[in-house]
C-alpha positions in Angstrom: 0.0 0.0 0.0 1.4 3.4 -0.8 2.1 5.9 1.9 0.4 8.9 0.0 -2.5 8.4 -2.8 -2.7 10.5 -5.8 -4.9 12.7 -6.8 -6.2 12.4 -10.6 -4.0 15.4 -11.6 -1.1 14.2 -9.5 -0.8 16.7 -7.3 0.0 14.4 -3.5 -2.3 15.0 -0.8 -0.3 16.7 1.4 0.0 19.7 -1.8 -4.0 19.6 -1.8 -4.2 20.4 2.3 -1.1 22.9 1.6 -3.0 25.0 -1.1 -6.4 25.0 0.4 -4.6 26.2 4.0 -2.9 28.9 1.5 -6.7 30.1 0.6 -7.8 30.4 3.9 -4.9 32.2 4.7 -6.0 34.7 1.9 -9.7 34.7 2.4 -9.1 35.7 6.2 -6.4 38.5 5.3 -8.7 40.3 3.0 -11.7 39.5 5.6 -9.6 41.7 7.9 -8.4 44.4 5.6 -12.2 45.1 5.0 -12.6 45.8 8.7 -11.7 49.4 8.6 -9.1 50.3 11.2 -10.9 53.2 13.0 -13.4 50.4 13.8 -10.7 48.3 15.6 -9.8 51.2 17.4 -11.0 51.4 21.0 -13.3 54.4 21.7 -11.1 56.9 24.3 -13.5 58.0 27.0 -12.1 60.1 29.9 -13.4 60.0 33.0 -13.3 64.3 34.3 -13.8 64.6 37.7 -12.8 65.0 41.7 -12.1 62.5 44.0 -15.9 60.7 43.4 -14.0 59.9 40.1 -10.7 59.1 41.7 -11.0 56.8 43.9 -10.1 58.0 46.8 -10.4 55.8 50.0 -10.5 52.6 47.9 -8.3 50.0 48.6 -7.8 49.5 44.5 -7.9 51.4 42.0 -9.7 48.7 40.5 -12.9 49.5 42.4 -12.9 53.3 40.8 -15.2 54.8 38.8 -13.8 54.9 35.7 -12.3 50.7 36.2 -15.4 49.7 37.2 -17.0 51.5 34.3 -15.1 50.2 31.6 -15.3 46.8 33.1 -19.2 46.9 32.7 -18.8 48.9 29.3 -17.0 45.4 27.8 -18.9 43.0 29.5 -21.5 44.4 27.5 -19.8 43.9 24.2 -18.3 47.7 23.8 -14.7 48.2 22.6 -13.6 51.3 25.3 -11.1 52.5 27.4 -12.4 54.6 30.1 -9.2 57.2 31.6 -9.1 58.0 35.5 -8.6 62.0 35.0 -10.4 62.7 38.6 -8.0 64.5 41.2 -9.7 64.5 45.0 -9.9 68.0 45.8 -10.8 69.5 42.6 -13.3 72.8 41.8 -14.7 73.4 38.7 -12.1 76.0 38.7 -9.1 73.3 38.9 -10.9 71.0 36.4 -11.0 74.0 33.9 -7.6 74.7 34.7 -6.3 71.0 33.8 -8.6 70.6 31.0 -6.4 70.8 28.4 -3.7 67.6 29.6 -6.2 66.0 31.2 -8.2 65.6 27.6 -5.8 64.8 25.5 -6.5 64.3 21.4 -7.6 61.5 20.0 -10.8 61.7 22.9 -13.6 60.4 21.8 -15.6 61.6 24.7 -15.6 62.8 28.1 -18.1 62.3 31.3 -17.7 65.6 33.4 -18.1 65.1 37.5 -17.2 68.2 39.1 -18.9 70.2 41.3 -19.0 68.2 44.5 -16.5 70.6 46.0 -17.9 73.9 44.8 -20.7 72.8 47.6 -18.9 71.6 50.3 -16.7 75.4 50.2 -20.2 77.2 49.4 -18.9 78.8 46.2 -20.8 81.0 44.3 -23.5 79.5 41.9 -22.2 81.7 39.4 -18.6 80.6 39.7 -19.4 77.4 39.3 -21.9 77.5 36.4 -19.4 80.2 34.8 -16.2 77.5 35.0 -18.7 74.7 33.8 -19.8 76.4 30.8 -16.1 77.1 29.7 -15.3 73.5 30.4 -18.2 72.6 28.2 -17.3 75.1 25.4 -13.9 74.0 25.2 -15.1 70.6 24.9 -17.5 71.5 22.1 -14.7 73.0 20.2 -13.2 69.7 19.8 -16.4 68.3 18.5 -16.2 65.7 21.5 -19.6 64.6 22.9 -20.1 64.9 26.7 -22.1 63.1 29.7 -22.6 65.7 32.1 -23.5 64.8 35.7 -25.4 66.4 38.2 -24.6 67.4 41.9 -26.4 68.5 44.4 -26.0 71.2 47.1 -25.4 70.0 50.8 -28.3 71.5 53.0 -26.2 73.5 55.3 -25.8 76.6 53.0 -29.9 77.1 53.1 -32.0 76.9 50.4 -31.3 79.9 48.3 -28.1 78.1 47.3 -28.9 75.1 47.4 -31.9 75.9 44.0 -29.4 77.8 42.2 -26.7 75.4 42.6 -28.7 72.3 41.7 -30.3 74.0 38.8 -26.9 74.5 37.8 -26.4 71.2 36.1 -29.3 70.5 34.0 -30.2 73.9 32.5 -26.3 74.1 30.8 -27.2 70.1 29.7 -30.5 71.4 28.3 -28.7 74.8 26.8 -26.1 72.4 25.0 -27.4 69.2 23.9 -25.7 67.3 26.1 -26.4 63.6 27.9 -27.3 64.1 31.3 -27.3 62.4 34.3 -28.8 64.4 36.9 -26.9 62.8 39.9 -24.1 60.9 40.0 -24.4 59.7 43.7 -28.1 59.3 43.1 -29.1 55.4 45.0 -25.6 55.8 47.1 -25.8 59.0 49.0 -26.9 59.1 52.6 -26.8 54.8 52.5 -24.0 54.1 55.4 -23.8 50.6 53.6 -22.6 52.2 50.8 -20.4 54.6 52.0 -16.7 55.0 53.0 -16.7 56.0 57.1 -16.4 59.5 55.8 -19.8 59.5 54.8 -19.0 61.1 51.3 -17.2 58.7 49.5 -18.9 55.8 48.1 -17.3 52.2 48.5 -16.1 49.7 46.0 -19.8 48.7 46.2 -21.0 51.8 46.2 -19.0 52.6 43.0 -21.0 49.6 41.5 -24.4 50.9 42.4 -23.3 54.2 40.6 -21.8 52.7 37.7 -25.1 50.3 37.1 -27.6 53.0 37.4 -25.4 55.8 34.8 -24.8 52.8 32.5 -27.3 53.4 30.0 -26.6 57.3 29.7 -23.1 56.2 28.9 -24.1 54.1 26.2 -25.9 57.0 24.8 -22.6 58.7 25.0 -20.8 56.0 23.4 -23.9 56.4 20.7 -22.4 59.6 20.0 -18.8 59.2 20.0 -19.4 56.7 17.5 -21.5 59.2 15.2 -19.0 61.6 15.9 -16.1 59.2 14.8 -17.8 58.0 11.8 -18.4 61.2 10.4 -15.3 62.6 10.7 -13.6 59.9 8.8 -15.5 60.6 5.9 -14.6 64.0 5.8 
């Protein structure tokens, strides 16, 4: 018995398995080529914020915000990276102040947090709508889409500022288009479970909570980055 058998135009068989491998080889490079590379290409999202966006008090940074967000964003089939640019401490002021590093190019998109301490130090209304609305015109510049989300006023400072600070939030969302979420500790505040010992700063779990409940506003987001993306690329 012969160790190969030939086929009727004499090609062996181990030529046969060579050529068709060779074909798939082909079939699956020109599959890929028709995948444009922009597509590929992870959509940049960064995370603008204070220390609700940093992490602070977490044992790992793998429990922040912006981890814990882009862990939820892949499960669910979305091809992101989500950038930690919070900084515990921060004002609007600061955040306007660092806005140009801390959004680099090549951003497809941005989720602004800021705020928080603007309460807590009882600054103006004014101020803080006044730093926000540079921080969003900047942004807008740059044709990148934004998820703003809202804060609300601690009730020591009386109610006068407390209704113009919390309307703060979503009348610029409403004056620009933008995606809003009207607050970002909403289902975590005030829940000692939930919160570090500070009473302010959520916990790992409490992270989660936020992160589930914003989810689908940040898919809207990524809705629009993708647009965004898309059009330009055929300009």
């Amino acid at each position: 018995m012969k160790a190969m058998k030939r086929t009727r135009n004499g090609c062996g068989f181990a030529q046969v398995v060579g050529i068709l491998l060779l074909v798939n080889v082909l079939v699956g490079t020109i599959g890929s080529a028709a995948v444009p590379a922009e597509a590929a290409k992870p959509l940049h999202i960064v995370a603008l914020g204070d220390s609700l966006t940093s992490g602070y008090g977490l044992r790992r940074q793998s429990q922040s915000f912006p981890a814990q967000l882009q862990k939820a964003l892949k499960a669910r089939g979305h091809n992101v990276v989500v950038t930690n640019a919070g900084v515990a401490g921060d004002t609007t002021a600061d955040g306007l102040q660092r806005l140009g590093w801390a959004v680099p190019d090549g951003t497809d998109a941005v989720i602004v947090e800021l705020g928080a301490n603007d309460a807590l130090r009882g600054i103006e209304p004014k101020v803080t709508r006044a730093n926000l609305k540079k921080i969003i015109a900047a942004l807008k510049q740059r044709h990148i889409p934004i998820l703003l989300a809202g804060m609300r006023s601690p009730a020591n400072w009386g109610d006068n500022y407390s209704d113009h600070f919390d309307a703060i939030f979503p009348e610029l969302a409403r004056a620009n288009g933008l995606i809003f979420y009207p607050f970002f500790l909403d289902g975590v505040v005030l829940d000692a479970k939930l919160n570090q010992k500070d009473g302010m700063h959520p916990t790992g779990k409490g992270v989660a909570k936020i992160v589930k409940r914003i989810l689908p506003s940040v898919e809207e987001l990524i809705t629009r980055a993708q647009s965004q993306r898309a059009a330009a690329s055929k300009s």
